[in-house]
N, C-alpha and C positions, 0 to 999 in steps of 0.2 A: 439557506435559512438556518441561523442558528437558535435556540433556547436555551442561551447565557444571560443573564442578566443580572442588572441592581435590583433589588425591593427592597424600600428604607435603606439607603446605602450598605444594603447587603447582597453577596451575588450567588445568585441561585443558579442550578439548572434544572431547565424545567420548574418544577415548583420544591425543589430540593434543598437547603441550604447548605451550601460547602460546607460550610463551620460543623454543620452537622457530620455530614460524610468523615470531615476530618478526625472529628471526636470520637466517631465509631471502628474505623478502621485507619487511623494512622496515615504518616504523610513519610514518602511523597506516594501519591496515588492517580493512578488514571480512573477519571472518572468521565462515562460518555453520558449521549441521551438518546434513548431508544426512539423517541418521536422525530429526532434529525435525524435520524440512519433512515428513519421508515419516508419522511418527507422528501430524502434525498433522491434514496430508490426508486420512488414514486414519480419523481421530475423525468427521470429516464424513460421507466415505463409506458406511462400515462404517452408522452410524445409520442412512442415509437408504435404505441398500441393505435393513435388515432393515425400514424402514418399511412395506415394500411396494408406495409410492409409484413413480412415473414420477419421473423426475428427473435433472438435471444442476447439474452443478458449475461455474460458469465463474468462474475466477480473477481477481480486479481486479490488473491488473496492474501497474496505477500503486503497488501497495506495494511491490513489489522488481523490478528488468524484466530482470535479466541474462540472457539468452539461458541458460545454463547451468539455472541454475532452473525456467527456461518448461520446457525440454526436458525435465528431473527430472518438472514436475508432468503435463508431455503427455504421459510413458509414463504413470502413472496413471492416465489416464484424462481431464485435466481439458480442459475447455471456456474460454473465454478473455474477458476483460469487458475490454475498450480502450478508450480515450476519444482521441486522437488519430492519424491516420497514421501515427506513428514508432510507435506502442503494434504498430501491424497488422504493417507489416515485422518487429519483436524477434520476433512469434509464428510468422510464415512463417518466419521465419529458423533457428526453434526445430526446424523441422519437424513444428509443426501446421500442419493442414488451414482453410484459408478459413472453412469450413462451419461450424467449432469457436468461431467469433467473433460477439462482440454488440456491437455498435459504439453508446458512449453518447456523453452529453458536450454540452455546452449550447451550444458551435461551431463545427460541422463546417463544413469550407470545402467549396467546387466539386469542386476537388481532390480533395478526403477520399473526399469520399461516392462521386463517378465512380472512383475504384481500387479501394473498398470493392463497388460494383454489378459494376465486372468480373470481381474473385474470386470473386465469388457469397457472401459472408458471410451467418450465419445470421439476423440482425435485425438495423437499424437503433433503437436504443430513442430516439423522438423526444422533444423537450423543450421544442418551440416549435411553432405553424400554419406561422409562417415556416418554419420545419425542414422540416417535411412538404411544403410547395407543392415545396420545391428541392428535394428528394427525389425529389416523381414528376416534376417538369420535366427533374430529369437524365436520371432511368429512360426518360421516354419518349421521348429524343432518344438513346437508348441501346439502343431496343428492348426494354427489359429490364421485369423487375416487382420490386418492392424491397418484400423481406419487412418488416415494421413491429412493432413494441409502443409504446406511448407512454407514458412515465415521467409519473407521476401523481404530486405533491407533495401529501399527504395531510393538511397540516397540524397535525402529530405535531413535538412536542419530542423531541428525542432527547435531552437531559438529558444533552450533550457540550458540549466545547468551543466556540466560538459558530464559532470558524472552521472546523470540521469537524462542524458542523450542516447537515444540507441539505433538510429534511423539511419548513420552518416557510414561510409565505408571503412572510416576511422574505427567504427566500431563491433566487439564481437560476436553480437545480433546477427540470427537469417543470413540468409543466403542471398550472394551480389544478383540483383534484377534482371543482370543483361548474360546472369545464366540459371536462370530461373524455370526458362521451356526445357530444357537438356538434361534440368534435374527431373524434373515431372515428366518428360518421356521416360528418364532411366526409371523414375517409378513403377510406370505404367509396364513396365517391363517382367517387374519382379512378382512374383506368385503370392506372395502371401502379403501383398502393400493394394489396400485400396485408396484410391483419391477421394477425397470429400471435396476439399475446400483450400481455399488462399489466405494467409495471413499477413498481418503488418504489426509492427507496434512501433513507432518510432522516438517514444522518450516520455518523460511524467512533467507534472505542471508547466503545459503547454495552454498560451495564456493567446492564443491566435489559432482562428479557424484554417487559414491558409498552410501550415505544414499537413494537418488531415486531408484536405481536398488533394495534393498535389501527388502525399502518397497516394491516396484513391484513385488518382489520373492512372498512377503508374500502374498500380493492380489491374485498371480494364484494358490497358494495351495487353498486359500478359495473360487476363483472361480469353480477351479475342482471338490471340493467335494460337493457345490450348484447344478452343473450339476448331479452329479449323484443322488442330491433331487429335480431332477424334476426343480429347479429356473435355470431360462435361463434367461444371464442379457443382455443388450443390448449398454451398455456402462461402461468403464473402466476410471476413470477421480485419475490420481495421483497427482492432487492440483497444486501449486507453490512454490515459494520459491528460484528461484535460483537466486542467490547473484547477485553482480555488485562490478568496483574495485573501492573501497574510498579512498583506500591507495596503499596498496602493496598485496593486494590479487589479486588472479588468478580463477577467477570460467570458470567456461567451459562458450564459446558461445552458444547463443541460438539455432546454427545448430549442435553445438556437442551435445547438451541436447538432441534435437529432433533425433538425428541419433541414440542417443545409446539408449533411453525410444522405439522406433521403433523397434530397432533390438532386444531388449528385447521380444519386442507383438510381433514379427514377424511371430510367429502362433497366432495369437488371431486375431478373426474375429470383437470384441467388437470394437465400435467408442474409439478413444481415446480423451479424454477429457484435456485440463490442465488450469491452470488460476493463471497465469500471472502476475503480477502487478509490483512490484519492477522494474523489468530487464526492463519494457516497460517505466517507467515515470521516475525515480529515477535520473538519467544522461539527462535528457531535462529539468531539472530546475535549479534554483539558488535561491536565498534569498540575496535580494540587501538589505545592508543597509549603515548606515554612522557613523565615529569614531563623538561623542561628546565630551569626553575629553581623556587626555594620565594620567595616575597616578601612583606613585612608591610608594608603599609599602613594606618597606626593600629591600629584593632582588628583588622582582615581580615587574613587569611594566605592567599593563594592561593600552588596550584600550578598556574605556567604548563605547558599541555601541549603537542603538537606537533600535534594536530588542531584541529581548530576548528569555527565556525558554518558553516563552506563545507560542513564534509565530514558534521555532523548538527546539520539545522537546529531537530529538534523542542524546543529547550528554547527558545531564543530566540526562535521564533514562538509557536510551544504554552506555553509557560511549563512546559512535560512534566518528569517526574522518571522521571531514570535511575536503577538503581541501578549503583555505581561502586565497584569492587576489586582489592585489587593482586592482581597476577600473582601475587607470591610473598608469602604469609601472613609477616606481620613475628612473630617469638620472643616482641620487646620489647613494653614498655608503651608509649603514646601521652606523647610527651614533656610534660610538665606546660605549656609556653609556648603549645603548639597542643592544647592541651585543648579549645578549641573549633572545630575541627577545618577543614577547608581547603574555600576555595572553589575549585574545579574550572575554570579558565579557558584558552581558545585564544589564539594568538598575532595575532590579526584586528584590525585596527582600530576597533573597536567596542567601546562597554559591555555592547550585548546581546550581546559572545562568550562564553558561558558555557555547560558541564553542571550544573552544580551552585552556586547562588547563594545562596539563601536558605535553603534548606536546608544547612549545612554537611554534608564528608564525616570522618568520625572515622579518619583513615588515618596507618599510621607511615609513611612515606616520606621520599625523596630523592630529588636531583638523578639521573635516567640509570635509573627505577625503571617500568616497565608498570605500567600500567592498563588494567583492561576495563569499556567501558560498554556495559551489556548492554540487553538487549532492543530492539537497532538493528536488525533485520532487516529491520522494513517501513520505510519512509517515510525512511528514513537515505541509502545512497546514490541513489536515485531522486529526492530533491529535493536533492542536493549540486550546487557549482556552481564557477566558478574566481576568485570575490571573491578582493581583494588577490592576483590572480594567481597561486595556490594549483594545483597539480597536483591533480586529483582520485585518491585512493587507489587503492591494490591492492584486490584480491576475491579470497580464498580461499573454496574448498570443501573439509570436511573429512567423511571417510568412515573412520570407524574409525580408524585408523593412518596413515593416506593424506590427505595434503594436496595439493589441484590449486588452481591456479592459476586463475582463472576471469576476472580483468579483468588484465592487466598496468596497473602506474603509467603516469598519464599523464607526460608529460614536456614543459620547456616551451619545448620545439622545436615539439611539436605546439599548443602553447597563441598560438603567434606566427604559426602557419605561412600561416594565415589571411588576415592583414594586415600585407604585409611593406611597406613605405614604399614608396613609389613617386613619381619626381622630380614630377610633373603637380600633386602637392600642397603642394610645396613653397613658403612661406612667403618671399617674397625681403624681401631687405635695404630 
C-alpha cells in the first residue's frame, strides 16, 4: 500500500504536495510516509499476532537507518536485525532497548562484539567457527555469557539478483548446513556461548514463497537432529527478504508470507523470528529531484537531473527499475521528437549514472520541472555516499499534512571538515 498520488494533476504524499516539500527544503530529497511504514508494519504484525504463534519482528535496519524511523518502528513494537556497530548506536539512539537487538553480519570486529556483550544484546546470529571461538574468548575475559544462533546457509536459490543472493554456497553468508550440528555441538561445548536459536536469510526481493519454505525444510531437519543432542533452541528466525512490486513483479503479501512460514512451524513450539526491511519502507519513499537540462545525443535524449548514483545507488549496481514521474501531470501530448522518451541521468561522472536507461521514460518535461523516483525507501539513502563530493540529501517525514524534517542537508563544510590540509604534508619545491 502506497500513498503517492495525483490530486489535480498534482502528486502528493499523503495529503503533502511535493512541490511543496521541494520549495521548503530543496531537491534532490528523500521524502517518505509515515502512514505506509505504519500500514506496512501492521500487515506483518496483525498476521502473525492472529497466527497464534510466539513471535517477533526485528527489522533489518540496513534498508533505511534514520533514527526517525527506528524510533516510528520501536513504538510499534519492532525488535532490531543490525549487522554493524554504527547499526547498534542508530537503534540505542532511537530509544530502543539492547535486549531488542540481533546482531548479524559475516564481520564482526573485537570491538563490535565487546560493546554488543556489554549491553547485553539479544543474540549474536554467528556466521563463521572463527566468529564463535572470538565470541566466547571475549565473553569470558568479560565474565559474561553471549546468547548465540547460528546463520545456516541452506543452499536455496533465492531466484534474485546474484548480488542480493545470499542463501547459495557460492556465497559468504552462514555457515554450510551439512556442518551446522558440529558447529553447535562445538558451541555447546564452550563456557561462556549459550544457544538460543537458528537462523537463515537467504537473499532480498524474493518475489516466490518457495525459496523461504525450502530453507524452512532445511532448518527443521537440523533442528531435529539438535534435539536428539540434547540442544533445545528456543527461537527459529527465517530472516527477510521478501520483494515488493517495482515493476511488474508479483511477490506474495505480507499475510500470504506470514500464513504459509506459519503453516510450515505449525508443529514447532520455537518463537518465530523474521526481519523485515524492504517490504516495510521500500513503497513509503520517493526521491524528489529536478530535470536541469534535456540533451540529444544521436538517438538518446536524456534529461540530466540533479540527483544522482551518490544519492540511489540501486540502478547502477542492481541494474533495478524505478518507476519515474513528474510532479505535475503535463495537459500536452509527448512532443513527436522525444517520442521515444528520455533516459533519466545524474550529474556524476560516470556512465553507470543513471535511473532510467534502457528502459526509456515517456515524460512531457523541461528544464526546472520535478521528478519523483519512487519506491527508494529501502536501500536509497542508507547506501548513498559523497562521490564526486556530492552533499548527501535532506529526509523528510510526511504525516498527513505535516512535513518534518528528519535528516538536514549535509553541507560541504562538513564534507571537508575532516581533512583540512595540514603544513607537515606539504610537498616542497
Amino acid at each position: 500500500m502506497s500513498l503517492i498520488s495525483y490530486k489535480n494533476h498534482e502528486l502528493y504524499i499523503e495529503e503533502m504536495p511535493l512541490q511543496r516539500i521541494a520549495d521548503e527544503y530543496g531537491t534532490p530529497c528523500y521524502v517518505y510516509s509515515k502512514q505506509t511504514i505504519a500500514t506496512n508494519w501492521h500487515a506483518y504484525y496483525d498476521a502473525l499476532q492472529q497466527s497464534g504463534h510466539a513471535f517477533k519482528i526485528n527489522y533489518a535496519v540496513k534498508a533505511n537507518s534514520n533514527i526517525n524511523i527506528l524510533k516510528l518502528l520501536a513504538q510499534m513494537g519492532a525488535g532490531f536485525d543490525v549487522v554493524s556497530g554504527g547499526e547498534i548506536e542508530r537503534v540505542l539512539a532511537c530509544g530502543a532497548k539492547a535486549k531488542d537487538i540481533v546482531f548479524a553480519g559475516v564481520g564482526k570486529t573485537s570491538a563490535e562484539i565487546a560493546r554488543a556483550l556489554d549491553l547485553g544484546i539479544y543474540s549474536f546470529h554467528i556466521e563463521s567457527e572463527a566468529e564463535l571461538l572470538r565470541i566466547n574468548d571475549i565473553a569470558q575475559t568479560k565474565n559474561k555469557i553471549a546468547p548465540i544462533a547460528f546463520r545456516v546457509n541452506p543452499n536455496v536459490a533465492a531466484n534474485t539478483h546474484a548480488y542480493i543472493s545470499t542463501g547459495t554456497k557460492e556465497n559468504k553468508f552462514g555457515v554450510d548446513y551439512t556442518k551446522a550440528i558440529d558447529l553447535y555441538l562445538l558451541a555447546k561445548s564452550l563456557s561462556n556461548i549459550k544457544i538460543i536459536g537458528i537462523t537463515s536469510h537467504i537473499g532480498s526481493q524474493i518475489t516466490s514463497m518457495d525459496p523461504f519454505l525450502s530453507a524452512i525444510d532445511q532448518l527443521l531437519v537440523i533442528i531435529e537432529q539438535l534435539q536428539q543432542h540434547g540442544i533445545i533452541l528456543e527461537y527459529i528466525d527465517i530472516g527477510g527478504g521478501l520483494g515488493i512490486r517495482y515493476k511488474d513483479e508479483t511477490p506474495p503479501t505480507p499475510q500470504e508470507y506470514v500464513s504459509a512460514v506459519c503453516n510450515k512451524l505449525k508443529d514447532s513450539k520455537l518463537e518465530i523470528h523474521i526481519e523485515p526491511g524492504r517490504s516495510i519502507v521500500a513503497n513509503a519513499g520517493l526521491l524528489l529531484t529536478t530535470v536541469e537540462y534535456l540533451k540529444t545525443t544521436g538517438s538518446n535524449h536524456f534529461a540530466i537531473v540533479d540527483a544522482a548514483m551518490n544519492d540511489l545507488m540501486r540502478p547502477a549496481l542492481y541494474q533495478s527499475y524505478h518507476d519515474i514521474v513528474a510532479v505535475h501531470e503535463s495537459q500536452q501530448s509527448l512532443p513527436e521528437k522525444y517520442a521515444q522518451g528520455f533516459a533519466i541521468v545524474g550529474p556524476i561522472c560516470e556512465s553507470g549514472d543513471f535511473f532510467a536507461l534502457q528502459i526509456k521514460r515517456l515524460l512531457n518535461i523541461k528544464s526546472g520541472d520535478l521528478l519523483a523516483i519512487k519506491d527508494c525507501g529501502a536501500y536509497g539513502f542508507s547506501m548513498s555516499s559523497n562521490y564526486n563530493t556530492r552533499p548527501r540529501c535532506a529526509e523528510v517525514l510526511v504525516n498527513g499534512t505535516q512535513a518534518t524534517l528528519i535528516r538536514r542537508r549535509e553541507t560541504l563544510e562538513q564534507l571537508l571538515e575532516n581533512e583540512q590540509p595540514h603544513d607537515k604534508y606539504a610537498i616542497s619545491s
